[in-house]
Every structure is written in C-alpha cells, then in structure tokens.
C-alpha positions in Angstrom: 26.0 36.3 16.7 27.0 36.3 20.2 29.9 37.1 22.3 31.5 35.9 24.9 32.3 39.2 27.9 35.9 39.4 28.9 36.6 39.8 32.6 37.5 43.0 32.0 36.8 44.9 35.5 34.4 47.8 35.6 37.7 50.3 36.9 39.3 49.2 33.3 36.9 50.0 31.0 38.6 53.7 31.8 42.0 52.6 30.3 40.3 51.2 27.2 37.6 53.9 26.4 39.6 56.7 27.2 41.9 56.3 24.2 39.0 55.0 22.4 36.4 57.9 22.5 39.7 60.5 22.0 40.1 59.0 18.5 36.8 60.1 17.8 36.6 63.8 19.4 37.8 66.4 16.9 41.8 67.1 17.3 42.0 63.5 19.4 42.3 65.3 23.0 43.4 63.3 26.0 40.0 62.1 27.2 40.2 61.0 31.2 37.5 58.8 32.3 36.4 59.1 36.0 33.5 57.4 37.8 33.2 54.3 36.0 30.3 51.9 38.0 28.5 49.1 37.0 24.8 48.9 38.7 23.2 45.4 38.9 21.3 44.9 36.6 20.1 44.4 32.3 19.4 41.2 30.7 21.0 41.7 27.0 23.8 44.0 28.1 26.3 45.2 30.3 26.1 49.0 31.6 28.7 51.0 32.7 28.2 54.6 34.2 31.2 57.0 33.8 32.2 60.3 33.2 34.8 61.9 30.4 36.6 65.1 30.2 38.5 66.7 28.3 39.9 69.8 27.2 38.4 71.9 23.7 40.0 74.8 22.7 41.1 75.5 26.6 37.7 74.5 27.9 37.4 72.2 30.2 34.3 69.8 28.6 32.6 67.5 30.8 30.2 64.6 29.6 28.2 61.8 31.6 27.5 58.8 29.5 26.4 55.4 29.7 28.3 52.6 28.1 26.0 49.5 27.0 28.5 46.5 26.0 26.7 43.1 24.6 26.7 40.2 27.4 26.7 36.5 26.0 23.0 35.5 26.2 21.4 32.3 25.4 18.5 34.3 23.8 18.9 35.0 20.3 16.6 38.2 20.3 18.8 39.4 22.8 22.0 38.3 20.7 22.6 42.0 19.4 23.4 44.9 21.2 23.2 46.6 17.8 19.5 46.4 17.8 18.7 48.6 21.1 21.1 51.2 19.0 19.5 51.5 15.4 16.2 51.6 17.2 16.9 54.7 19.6 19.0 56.0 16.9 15.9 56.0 14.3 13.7 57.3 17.3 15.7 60.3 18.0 15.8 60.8 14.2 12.0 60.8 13.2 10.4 61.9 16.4 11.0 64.3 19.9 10.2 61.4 21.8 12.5 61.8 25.1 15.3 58.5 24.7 19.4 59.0 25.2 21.3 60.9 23.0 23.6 58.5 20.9 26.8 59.7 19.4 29.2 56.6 19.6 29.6 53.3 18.9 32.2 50.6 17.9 31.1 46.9 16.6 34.7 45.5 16.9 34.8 43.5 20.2 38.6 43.9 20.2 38.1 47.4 22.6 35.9 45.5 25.3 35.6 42.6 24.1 32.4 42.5 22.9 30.6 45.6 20.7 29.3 48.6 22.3 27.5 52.0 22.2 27.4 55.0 24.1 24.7 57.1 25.2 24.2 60.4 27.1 23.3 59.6 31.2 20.0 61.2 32.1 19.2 62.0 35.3 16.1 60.8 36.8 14.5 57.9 39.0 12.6 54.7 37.8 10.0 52.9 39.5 11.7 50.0 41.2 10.4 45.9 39.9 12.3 44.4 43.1 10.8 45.3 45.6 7.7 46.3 43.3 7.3 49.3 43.0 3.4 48.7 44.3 5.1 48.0 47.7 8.1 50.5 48.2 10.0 53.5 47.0 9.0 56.7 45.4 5.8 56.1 43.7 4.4 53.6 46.2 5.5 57.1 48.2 3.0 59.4 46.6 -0.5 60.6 46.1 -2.8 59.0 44.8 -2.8 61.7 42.3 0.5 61.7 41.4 0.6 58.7 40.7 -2.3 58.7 38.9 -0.3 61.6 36.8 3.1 59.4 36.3 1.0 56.5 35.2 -0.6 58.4 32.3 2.5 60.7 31.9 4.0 57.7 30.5 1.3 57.0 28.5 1.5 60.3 26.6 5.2 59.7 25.6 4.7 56.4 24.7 2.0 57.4 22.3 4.7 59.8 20.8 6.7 57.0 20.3 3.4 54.9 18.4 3.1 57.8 16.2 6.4 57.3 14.7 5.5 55.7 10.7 6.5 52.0 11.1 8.6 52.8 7.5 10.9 54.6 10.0 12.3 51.2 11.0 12.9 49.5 7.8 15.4 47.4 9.8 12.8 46.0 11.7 10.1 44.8 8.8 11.9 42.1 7.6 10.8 42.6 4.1 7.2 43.1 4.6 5.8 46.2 2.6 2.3 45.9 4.7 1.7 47.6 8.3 2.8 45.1 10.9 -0.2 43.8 12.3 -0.9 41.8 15.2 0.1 38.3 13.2 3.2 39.9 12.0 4.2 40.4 15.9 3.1 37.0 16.9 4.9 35.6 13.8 8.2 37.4 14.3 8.8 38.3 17.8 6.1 35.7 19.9 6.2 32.2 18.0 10.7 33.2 17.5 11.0 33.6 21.3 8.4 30.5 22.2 10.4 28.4 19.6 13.6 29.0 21.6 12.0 28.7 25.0 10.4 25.6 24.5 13.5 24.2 23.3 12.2 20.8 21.7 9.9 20.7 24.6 5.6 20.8 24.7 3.6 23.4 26.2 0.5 22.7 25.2 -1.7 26.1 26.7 1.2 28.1 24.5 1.1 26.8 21.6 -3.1 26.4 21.5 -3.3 30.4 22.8 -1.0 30.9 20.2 -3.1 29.5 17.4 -6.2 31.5 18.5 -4.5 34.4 18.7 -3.1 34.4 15.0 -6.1 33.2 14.0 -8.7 35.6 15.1 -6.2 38.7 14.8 -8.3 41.8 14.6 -7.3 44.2 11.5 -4.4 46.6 13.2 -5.7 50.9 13.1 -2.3 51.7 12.7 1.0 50.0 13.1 4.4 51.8 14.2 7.4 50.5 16.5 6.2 48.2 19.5 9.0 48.7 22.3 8.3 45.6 23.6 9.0 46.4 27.2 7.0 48.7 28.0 6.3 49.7 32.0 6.7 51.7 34.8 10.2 50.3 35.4 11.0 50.9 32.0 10.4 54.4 32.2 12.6 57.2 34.1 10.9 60.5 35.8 12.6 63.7 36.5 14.1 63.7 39.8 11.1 66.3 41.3 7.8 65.5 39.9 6.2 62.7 37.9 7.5 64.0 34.3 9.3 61.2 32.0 12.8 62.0 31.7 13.3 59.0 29.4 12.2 55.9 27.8 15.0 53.1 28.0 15.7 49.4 27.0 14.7 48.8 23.8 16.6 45.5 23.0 13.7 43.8 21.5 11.6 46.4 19.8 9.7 45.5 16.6 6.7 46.4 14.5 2.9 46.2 15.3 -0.3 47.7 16.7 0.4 50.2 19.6 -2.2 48.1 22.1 0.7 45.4 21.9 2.6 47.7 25.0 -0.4 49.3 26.2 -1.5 46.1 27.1 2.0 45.2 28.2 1.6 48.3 30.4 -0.9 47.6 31.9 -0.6 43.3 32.2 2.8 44.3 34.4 0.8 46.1 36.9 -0.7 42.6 37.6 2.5 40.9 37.5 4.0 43.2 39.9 1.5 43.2 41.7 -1.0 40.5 42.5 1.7 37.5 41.3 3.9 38.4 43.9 1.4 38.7 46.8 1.7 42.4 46.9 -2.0 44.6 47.4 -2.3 46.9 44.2 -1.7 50.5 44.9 -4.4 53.1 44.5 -4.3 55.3 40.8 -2.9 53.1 38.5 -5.8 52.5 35.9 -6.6 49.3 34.6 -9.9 47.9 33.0 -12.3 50.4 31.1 -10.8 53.4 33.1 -7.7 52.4 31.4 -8.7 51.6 27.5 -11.2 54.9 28.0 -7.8 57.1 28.5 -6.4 55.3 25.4 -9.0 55.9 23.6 -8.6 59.5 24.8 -5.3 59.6 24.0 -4.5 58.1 20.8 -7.9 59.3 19.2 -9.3 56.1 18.1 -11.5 53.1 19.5 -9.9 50.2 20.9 -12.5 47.6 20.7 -10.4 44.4 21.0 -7.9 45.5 24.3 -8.8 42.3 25.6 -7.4 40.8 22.4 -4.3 42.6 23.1 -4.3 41.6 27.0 -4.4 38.0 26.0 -1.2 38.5 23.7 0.8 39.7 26.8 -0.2 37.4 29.2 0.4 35.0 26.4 4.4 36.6 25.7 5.1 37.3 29.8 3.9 33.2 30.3 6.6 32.5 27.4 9.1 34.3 29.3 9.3 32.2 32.2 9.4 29.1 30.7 13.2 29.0 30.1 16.3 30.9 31.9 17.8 33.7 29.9 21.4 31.8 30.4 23.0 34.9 31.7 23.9 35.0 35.1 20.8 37.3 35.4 17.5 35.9 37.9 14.0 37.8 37.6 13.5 36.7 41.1 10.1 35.4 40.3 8.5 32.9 42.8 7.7 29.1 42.2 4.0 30.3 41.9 4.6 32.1 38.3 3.5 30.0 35.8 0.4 29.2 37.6 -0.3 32.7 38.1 0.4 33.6 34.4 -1.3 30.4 32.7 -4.8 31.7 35.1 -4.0 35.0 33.7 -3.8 34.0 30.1 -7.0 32.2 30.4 -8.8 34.7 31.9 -8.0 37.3 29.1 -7.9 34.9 26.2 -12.2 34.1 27.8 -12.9 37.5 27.7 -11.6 37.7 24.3 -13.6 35.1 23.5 -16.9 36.2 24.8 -16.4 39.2 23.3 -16.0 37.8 20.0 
C-alpha cells in the first residue's frame, strides 16, 4: 500500500509530533520540538531532523531524532516505510552492528499523513554521490591511506552485519526454510523490480542476463541479510577520522549471499566514478586487491565475485530504466544506460570465461 504525503510543512511536523511522542514518554510530559529541517534528499521516504525536550522528574531531557515518514512512490519495493524499520529493528536486536536506535513508531497516517518512525540522529559525515565523492569533499580530501582505511572500515561493519543468521529476518524469507541463495535474490528482489521497471515493455540484454544469471547460480557459503544498498554514501563516519558511525537506508533489504553488496560496493565505485567522467581516486580497492581483503575478512574463498559483479551491474542497469515517480532525480547523464549495458557485459564475459 501506498500513501499519498500531505502538504504538511516541515515547521508543522512540531505541532503534530510534539503531542504525539508525549503520549508515549512515561507520565505524558509536554514535549517541545525545536529544529525541525528537512535535507534534500531519500527516495522511499521523507526525513525530518529535529530535536525534543522535555522535562523528567525536574530534569531537563534533551533528544535528537530523525523522523522518516513514507512518500508516495511508484515503486512497490519502496511502498513501505515499515520495511527500513523491522529491518534496523531486527539488526539492533541480533547483532552490535552500528545502525540508529529505534524507539517509536506509528502506522496510522492520520498524525502526518502517512506512517512513520523515529530514530536516534547520529552525528557523522557521509561520502557525498553528487558531486562524487571521487571528485570533491572529505574523502576525495584525504590520504591515500585514509581512504584506503574508510574504504575497508566499512567493509568490516558490513561483514558484522553478513554474520547476522538470515532466520533473524523471518519477515524477509517469504516462506522459504532454505538459505537465500543467489536465485532467491534474483527471484525476489531482481526479476520483482525488472518486472515493474519494464512496465509491459522489452529489454532484451535484461531479461537474457537475467536468465544466465539464475541459471548458472553458484551454491551460496552462507546467506544472511543483503542491505541492498550498500556504498560509501550509504555509510556515515565519525566526524574526526575514518570510523563508521552508522550504516543507514535499508528500504530494500532482503536475503542472500554477502558478495551480493560487496559487489554492489565495489560496482558503485565505477558508477561514481568512470560513468560520470570523473578520474578514480587513489585507495579504493577494486579487482583481486579487493576480493583478496574479502577473502581476508569474511574467512572464506570467493571464487565467483565476478558472478556477483555481473548481478550488480545487472540490478544498477534495471534501475535506470524507469523513473522512481517521486519527485526525486538521480541526476545521471544521457550516457547511463550505455555505460551500464558495457559494464554488464563486461562482467557477465568474465563470468563466463571463468566458468
């Protein structure tokens, strides 16, 4: 289900949440919410910045959250704002990865007009995707060591997250009492998100990638929660040094192998990168350098990466081929698709050869 946002300013959301979250807070103090701001930017979901305070038991108690309220969206894995929240919920639950803290949340759209949750504000900075991050800002600002160090920083906390038993997420197995393996993500979350995008039409070089993906699926090591987004941008650092503060946006998690969003990692180097005309920064690993720290890593081999390079160039070239329907642009040039069909043949041959 969907629903349709209210033009309900950012500077209201105060009047409605402050009565809201007091219902909520033992003895129902008068909650005051200052600060309110809404950046630019999420696909699936408005965010709102503020802060509450109130008083408890003569102290003065001060908390900085983050309100995400669901947007109407054309995408139906995008439909449910619900999702991001069971996810991070189950995360925080079973594991010390680093995600928000998650206390509240309300599913009747009659307070904002649309369901929300609310989640504790971490401080931090993420890598910026416009202008890339290979071209300006903090990381493009450091040494080539450091950034070496934030690149695999947020490979160690991801593979916190992979460790996670995929049982965790019941809510995400849609019945199945095997370990998600690659077909189970191409089934679920690839072929759903191409049959929506292609919307009656034919692609051709999708839908034949697609075949020869599910059908020459290596056996999955071990299967846990695939975030689904995974990158640099997707990832926030304390504000001194290159430590993760945070992994965010999980509004399309599911179930499979782990090289799903190490791949996805590493694939959105190249798309912020090369497919926008911008020169690749020094220390962010990518090739053998990159499956050998993996390997490292997450303690097993990783023979079929290429395998697993093919199936994100094969889900970022599904992404462009229809608008989200949400006010929202990815900015991307006319020059995409070409870059990503080239792409998706170049990993789907070395797949091949490898074969």
């Amino acid at each position: 289900m969907t629903y349709t946002a209210p033009a309900i300013r950012t500077e209201d959301v105060a009047q409605s949440l402050g009565p809201w979250l007091s219902a909520r807070l033992p003895g129902s103090p008068l909650v005051t919410i200052t600060d309110a701001a809404e950046p630019a930017q999420g696909f699936s979901s408005r965010t709102i910045l503020f802060t509450a305070r109130w008083d408890e038991q003569g102290t003065l108690t001060e908390r900085r959250l983050v309100a995400r309220i669901q947007r109407d969206v054309a995408v139906p894995m995008l439909a449910d704002v619900f999702h991001q929240y069971r996810v991070m919920r189950a995360i925080a639950a079973n594991s010390s990865v680093k995600v928000p803290n998650i206390d509240f949340a309300e599913s009747d759209p009659a307070v904002l007009g649309a369901p929300f949750f609310l989640m504790d504000r971490i401080d931090g900075r993420v890598p910026p995707d416009f202008p890339s991050y290979h071209q300006e800002g903090w990381v493009a600002e450091l040494s080539t060591a450091d950034r070496t160090r934030c690149w695999w920083n947020g490979i160690e906390e991801m593979a916190r997250l992979h460790r996670i038993d995929w049982r965790c997420f019941s809510f995400l197995a849609d019945g199945t009492r095997r370990a998600p393996d690659a077909v189970f993500y191409l089934d679920r979350f690839v072929g759903k998100w191409f049959d929506w995008a292609r919307n009656g039409q034919s692609f051709p070089v999708i839908a034949s990638a697609l075949a020869t993906l599910k059908d020459h699926a290596p056996a999955a090591a071990r299967s846990g929660l695939v975030w689904n987004d995974a990158r640099l941008g997707n990832t926030m650092y304390q504000a001194q040094g290159v430590e993760v503060a945070a992994l965010f946006d999980f509004e399309v998690a599911t179930l499979g192998p782990a090289e799903v969003d190490l791949a996805h990692w590493v694939y959105l180097d190249e798309v912020f990168s090369e497919n926008f005309g911008v020169p690749r920064i020094d220390g962010l690993p990518r090739g053998a350098e990159a499956v050998a720290g993996f390997e490292r890593i997450y303690g097993r081999p990783m023979p079929h990466f290429s395998y697993y390079m093919a199936v994100a160039a094969l889900k970022i070239l599904i992404l462009s081929v229809r608008n989200y329907g949400n006010d929202k642009d990815m900015g991307a040039p006319a020059a995409l698709p070409d870059f990503l069909v080239s792409r998706l043949a170049h990993y789907l041959g070395e797949f091949e050869a490898g074969r």
